[in-house]
C-alpha positions in Angstrom: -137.3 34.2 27.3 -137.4 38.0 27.7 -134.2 39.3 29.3 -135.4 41.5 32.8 -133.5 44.8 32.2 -133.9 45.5 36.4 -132.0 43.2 38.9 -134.5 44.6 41.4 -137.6 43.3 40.0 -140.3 43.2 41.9 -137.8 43.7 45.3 -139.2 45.1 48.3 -138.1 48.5 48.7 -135.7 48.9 51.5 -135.9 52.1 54.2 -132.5 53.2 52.4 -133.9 53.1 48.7 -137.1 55.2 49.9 -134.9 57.5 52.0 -133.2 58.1 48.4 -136.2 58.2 46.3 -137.3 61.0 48.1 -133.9 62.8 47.8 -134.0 62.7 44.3 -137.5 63.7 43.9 -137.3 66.9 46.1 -133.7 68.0 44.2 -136.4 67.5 41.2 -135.0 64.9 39.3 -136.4 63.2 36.3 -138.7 59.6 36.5 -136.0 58.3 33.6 -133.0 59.7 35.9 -134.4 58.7 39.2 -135.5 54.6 37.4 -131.3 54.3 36.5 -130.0 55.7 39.5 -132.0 53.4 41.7 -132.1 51.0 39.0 -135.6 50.5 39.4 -138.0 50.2 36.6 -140.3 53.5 35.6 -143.3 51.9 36.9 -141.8 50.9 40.2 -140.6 54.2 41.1 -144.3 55.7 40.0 -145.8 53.4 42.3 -143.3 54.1 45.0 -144.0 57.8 44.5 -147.5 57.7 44.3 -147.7 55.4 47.3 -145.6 58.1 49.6 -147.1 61.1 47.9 -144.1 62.6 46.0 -144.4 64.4 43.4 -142.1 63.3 40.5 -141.1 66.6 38.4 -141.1 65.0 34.9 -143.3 62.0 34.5 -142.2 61.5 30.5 
């Protein structure tokens, strides 16, 4: 069984996780900063992103 490196897998985002999602993506912070500060996986703060329309400053 493969062990889930994300407690919040597949969570609903909360209005206090966007609210800081956005924070860190205007100060310009990194997708691999912004995943373990939220401790979100890559892909779900992409999604997030995408979905609100923020520009993430490094992708990679």
């Amino acid at each position: 069984m493969a062990k889930e490196g994300f407690e919040r897998h597949r969570q609903p985002w909360t209005q206090d996780e966007i609210q800081k999602l956005h924070t860190l993506a205007k100060k310009g912070m990194a997708l691999k900063a912004i995943s373990k500060a939220m401790t979100r996986s890559e892909e779900s703060i992409k999604d997030r992103a995408k979905a609100d329309g923020l520009a993430i400053a490094k992708l990679r």
